[in-house]
C-alpha positions as CSV (number, residue, x, y, z in Angstrom):
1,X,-23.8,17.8,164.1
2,X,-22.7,14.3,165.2
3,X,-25.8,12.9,165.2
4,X,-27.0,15.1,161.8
5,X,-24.7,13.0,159.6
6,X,-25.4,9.2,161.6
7,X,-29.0,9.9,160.9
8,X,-28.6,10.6,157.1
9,X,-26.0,8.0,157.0
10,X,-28.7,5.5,158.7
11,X,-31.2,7.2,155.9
12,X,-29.7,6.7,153.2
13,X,-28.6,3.6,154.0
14,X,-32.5,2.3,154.4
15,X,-33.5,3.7,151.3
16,X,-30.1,1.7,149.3
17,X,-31.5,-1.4,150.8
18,X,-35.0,-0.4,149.7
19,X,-34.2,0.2,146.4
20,X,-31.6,-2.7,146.4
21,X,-34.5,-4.9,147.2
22,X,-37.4,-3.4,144.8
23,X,-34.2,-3.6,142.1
24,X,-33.6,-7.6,142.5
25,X,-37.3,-8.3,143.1
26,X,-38.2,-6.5,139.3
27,X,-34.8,-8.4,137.9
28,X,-36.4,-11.6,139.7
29,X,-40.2,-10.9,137.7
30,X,-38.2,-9.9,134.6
31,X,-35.9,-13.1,134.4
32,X,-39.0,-15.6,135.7
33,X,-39.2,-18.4,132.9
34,X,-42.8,-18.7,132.0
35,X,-42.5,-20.9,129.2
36,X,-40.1,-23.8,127.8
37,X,-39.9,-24.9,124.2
38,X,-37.1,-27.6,123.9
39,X,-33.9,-25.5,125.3
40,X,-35.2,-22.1,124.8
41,X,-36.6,-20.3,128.1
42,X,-39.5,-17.6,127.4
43,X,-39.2,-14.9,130.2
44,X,-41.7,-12.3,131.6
45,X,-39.3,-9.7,130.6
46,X,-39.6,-11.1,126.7
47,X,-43.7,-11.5,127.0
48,X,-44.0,-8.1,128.8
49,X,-42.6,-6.6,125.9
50,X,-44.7,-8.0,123.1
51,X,-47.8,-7.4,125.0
52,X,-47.1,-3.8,125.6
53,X,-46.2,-3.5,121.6
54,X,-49.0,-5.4,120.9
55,X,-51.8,-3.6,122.9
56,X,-49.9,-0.1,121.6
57,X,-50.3,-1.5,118.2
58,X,-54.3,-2.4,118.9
59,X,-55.1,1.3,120.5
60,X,-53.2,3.2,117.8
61,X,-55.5,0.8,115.3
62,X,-58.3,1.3,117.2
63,X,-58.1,5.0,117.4
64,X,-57.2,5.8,113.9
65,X,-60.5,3.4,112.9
66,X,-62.3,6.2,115.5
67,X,-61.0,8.7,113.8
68,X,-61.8,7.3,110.8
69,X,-65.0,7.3,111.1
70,X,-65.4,10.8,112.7
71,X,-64.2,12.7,109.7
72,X,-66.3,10.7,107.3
73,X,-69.8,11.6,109.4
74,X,-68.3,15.6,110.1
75,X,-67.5,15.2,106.1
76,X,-71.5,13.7,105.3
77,X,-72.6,16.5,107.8
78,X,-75.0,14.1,109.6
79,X,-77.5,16.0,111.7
80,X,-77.9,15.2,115.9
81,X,-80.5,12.2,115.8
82,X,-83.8,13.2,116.8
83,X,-85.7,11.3,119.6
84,X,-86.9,8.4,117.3
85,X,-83.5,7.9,115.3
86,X,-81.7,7.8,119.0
87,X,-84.4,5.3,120.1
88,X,-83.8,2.9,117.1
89,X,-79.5,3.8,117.9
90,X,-80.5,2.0,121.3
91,X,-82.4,-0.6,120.2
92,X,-79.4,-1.4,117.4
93,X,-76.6,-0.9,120.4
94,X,-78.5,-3.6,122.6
95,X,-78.6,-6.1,119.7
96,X,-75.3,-5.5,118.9
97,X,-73.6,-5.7,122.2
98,X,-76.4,-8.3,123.8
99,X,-77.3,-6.3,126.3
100,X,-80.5,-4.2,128.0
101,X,-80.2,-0.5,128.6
102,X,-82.6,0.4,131.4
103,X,-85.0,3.2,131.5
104,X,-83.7,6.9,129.8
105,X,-81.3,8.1,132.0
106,X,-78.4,7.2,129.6
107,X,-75.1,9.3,130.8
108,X,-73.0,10.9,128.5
109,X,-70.1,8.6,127.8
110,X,-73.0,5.7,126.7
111,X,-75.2,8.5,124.3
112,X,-72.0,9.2,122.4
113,X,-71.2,5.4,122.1
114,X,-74.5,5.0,121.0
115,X,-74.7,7.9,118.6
116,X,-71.3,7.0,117.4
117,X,-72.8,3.4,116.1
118,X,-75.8,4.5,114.6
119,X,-74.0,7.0,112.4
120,X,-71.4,4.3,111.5
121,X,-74.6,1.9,110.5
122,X,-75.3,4.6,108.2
123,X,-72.0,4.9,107.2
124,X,-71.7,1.5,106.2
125,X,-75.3,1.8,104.4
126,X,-73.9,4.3,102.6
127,X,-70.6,3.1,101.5
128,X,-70.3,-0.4,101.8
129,X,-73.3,-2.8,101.5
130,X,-74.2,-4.2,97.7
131,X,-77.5,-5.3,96.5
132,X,-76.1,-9.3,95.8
133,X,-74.8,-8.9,99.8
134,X,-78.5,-8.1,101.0
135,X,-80.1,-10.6,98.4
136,X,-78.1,-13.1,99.4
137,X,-78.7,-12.1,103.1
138,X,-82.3,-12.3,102.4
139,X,-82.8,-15.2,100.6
140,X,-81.2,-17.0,103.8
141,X,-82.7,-14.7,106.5
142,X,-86.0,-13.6,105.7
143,X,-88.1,-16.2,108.2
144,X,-86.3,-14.7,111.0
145,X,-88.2,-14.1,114.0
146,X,-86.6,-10.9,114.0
147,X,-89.6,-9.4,112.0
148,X,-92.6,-10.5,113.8
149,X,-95.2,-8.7,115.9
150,X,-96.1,-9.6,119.2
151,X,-99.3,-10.2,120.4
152,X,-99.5,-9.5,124.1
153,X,-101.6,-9.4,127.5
154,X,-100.8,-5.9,129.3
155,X,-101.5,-5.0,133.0
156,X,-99.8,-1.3,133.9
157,X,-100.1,0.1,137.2
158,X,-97.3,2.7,139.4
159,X,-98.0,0.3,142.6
160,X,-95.0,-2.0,142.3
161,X,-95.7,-3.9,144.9
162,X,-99.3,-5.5,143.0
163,X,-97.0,-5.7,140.0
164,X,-94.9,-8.0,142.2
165,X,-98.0,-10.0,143.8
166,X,-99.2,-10.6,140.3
167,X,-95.6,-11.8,139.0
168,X,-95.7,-14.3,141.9
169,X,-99.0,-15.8,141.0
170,X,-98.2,-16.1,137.2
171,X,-95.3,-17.9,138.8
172,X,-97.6,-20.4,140.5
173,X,-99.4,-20.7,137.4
174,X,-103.3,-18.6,138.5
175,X,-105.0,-18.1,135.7
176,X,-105.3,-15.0,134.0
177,X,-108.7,-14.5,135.0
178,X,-108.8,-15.1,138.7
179,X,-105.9,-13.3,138.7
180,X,-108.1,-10.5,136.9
181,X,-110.7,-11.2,139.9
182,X,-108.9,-11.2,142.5
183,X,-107.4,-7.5,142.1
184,X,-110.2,-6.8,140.1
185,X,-108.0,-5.2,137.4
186,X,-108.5,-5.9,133.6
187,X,-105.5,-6.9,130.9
188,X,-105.7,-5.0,127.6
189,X,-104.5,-6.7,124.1
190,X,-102.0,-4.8,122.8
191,X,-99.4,-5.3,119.4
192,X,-95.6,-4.8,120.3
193,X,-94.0,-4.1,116.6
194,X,-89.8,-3.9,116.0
195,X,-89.8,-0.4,116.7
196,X,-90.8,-0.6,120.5
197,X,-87.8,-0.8,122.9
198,X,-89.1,-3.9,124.7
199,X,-88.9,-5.9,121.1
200,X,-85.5,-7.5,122.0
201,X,-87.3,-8.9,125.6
202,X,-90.2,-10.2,124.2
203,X,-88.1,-12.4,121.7
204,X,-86.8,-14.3,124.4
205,X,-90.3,-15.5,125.5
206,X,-92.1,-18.4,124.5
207,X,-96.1,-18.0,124.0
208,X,-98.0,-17.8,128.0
209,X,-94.4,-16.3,129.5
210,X,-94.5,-13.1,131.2
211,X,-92.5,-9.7,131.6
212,X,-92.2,-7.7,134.1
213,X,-90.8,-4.4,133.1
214,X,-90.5,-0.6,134.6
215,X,-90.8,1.0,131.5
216,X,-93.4,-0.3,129.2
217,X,-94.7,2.3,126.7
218,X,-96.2,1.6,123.3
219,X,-96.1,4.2,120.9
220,X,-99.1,3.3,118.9
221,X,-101.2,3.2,122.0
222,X,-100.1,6.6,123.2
223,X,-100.7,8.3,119.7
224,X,-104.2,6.7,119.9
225,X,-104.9,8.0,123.5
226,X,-103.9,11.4,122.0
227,X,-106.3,11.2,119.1
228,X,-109.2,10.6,121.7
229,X,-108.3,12.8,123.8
230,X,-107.8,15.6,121.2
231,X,-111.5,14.5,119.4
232,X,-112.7,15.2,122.9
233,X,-111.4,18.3,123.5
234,X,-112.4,19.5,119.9
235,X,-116.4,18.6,120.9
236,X,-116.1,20.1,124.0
237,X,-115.1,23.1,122.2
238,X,-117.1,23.4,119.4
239,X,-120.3,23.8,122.5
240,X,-118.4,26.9,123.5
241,X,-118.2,30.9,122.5
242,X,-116.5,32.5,119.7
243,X,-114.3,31.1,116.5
244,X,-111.3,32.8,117.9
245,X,-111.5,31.1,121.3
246,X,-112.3,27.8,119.7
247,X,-109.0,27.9,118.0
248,X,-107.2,29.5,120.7
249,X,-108.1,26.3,123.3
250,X,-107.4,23.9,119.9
251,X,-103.6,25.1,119.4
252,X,-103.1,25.3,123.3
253,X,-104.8,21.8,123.9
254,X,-102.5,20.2,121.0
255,X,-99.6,21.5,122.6
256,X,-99.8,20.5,126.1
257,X,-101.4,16.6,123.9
258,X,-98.0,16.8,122.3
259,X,-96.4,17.8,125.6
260,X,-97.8,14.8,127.3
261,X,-97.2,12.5,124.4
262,X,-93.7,13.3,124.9
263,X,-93.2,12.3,128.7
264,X,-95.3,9.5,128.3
265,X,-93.0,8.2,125.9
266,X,-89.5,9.3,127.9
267,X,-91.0,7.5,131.3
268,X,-93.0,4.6,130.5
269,X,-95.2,2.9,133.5
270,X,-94.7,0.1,135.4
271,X,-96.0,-2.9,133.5
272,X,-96.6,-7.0,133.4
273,X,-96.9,-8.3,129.8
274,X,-97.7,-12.0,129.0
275,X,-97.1,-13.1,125.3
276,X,-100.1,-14.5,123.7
277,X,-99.1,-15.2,119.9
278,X,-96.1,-14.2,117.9
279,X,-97.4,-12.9,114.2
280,X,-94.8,-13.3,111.2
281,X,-95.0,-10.3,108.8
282,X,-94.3,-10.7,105.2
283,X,-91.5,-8.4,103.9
284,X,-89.7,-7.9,100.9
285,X,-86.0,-6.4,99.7
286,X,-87.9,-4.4,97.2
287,X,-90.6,-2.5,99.7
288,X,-88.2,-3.0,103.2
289,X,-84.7,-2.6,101.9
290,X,-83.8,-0.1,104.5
291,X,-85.0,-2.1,107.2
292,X,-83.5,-5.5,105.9
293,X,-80.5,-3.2,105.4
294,X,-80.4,-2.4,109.1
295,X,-80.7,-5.9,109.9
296,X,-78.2,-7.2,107.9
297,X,-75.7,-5.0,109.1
298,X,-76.5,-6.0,112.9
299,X,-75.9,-9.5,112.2
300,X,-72.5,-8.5,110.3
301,X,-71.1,-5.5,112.0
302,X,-67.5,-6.6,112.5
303,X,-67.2,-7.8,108.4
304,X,-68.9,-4.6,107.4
305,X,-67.0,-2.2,110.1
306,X,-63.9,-3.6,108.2
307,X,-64.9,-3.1,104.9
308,X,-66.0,0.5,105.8
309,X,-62.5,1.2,107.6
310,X,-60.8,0.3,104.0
311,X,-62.7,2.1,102.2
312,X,-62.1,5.1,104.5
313,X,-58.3,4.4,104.6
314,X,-58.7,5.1,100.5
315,X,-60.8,8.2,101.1
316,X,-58.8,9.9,103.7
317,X,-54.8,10.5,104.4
318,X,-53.4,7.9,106.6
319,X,-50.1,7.6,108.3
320,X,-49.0,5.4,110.9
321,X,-45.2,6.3,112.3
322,X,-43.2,3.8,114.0
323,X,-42.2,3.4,117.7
């Protein structure tokens, strides 16, 4: 029993000193000057505590603007974006935020901060913009490279490694046509319009540069390769048997066309493209405005996010209670 009570006594006599310690080392951080103004002393304790109101203040913001926003597109009943609206939410998000996404294998969290932006563009669209913002917009804006075509050299092939040997003799500057020679391969001419993810890359190129991407598809080209293949299938039908057979094959050969459209669009191939010529298109407010409208609001989103949060804050029943 003796040595019971010396051994809690020894206990909880560590654990005083512990806490002793941990106790003057906080009042030590609190009380630490970290700035001087003539006679007054700012301490950590004093900053600590307008930081933590100030970031509370920012996330309450920040979440009510969410929220915000949330009841307005349940309120407009906005359907799920199909497979092209989600492509062009992607291609806004990566102008927006400066940054690539890679291939489709986009996780959950990023889809619904994608989704989430494209149905605020159209919010904003729909509430916010006037006709003198996008004139004016226009007026300033409308030689941007942003609406071009590009012209462009393609090579696509699954064997990464040749993709990577002919990289390395662009580098060294061969020439397109030895390096066509050499692994006796041909490069197709193709057009890369706005709507094709790889848009955003190719603006960063100057005329002769090259890409080298994992996931090159062009839309236009696949619906072409369809058509063909579908005009092919019909003559090779129309030499066999009965009517009802012919249009049996037709509706089974569109769907697996369609099928295949489809994957060849969500995969892409493995390709190099080298920029030939960049082609301006001419556009107009009148014929394009929901196009220009989609630009302008890329190039403004903070202004017109904030215009769209006050108008919301009219709309909808706000309250904000203090600390």
């Amino acid at each position: 029993m003796k040595y019971f009570k010396m051994s809690a006594v020894l206990i909880f006599s560590l654990l005083f000193f512990i806490m002793f310690f941990i106790l003057i080392v906080d009042l030590s951080k609190n009380y630490n000057v970290v700035a001087e103004v003539n006679d007054y002393e700012l301490k950590e304790k004093e900053l600590q505590e307008s930081l933590d109101e100030l970031y509370r203040d920012t996330v309450i913001t920040r979440k009510v603007n969410d929220i915000l926003i949330r009841e307005e597109i349940k309120s407009v009943k906005y359907k799920n974006l199909d497979k092209e609206e989600f492509n062009k939410a992607k291609k806004y998000y990566s102008l927006i935020n400066n940054l690539e996404i890679q291939g489709n294998d986009i996780n959950k969290k990023l889809r619904d901060e994608i989704e989430f932006l494209y149905y605020t563009l159209l919010l904003i669209k729909k509430h916010t913009i006037t006709d003198e913002e996008l004139n004016t917009f226009w007026n300033e804006k409308k030689n941007d490279s942003i609406y071009t075509e590009y012209q462009v050299k393609v090579y696509t092939d699954e064997d990464h490694n040749k993709l990577k040997q002919i990289e390395n003799d662009l580098a060294i500057g061969t020439t397109l046509k030895d390096i066509e020679n050499k692994y006796k391969i041909k490069f197709i001419n193709e057009t890369v319009t706005e709507n094709n993810t790889i848009f955003l890359d190719l603006s960063q190129l100057n005329t002769s540069e090259y890409l080298h991407i994992m996931n090159y598809t062009n839309d236009i080209n696949i619906e072409n390769e369809d058509e063909s293949e579908n005009h092919e299938s019909h003559e090779r039908h129309e030499s066999h048997g009965s009517h009802e057979s012919h249009e049996s094959h037709e509706s089974h050969e569109s769907h697996e066309s369609h099928e295949n459209h489809e994957e060849r669009l969500e995969e892409g191939i493995p390709a190099i493209l080298i920029l030939e010529k960049i082609n301006g298109l001419s556009k107009t407010l009148k014929n394009d405005k929901d196009e220009i409208s989609d630009y302008y609001i890329t190039k403004n989103i903070y202004k017109e996010k904030i215009e769209l949060i006050n108008y919301l804050k009219s709309k909808h029943k706000v309250k904000l209670r203090k600390k």
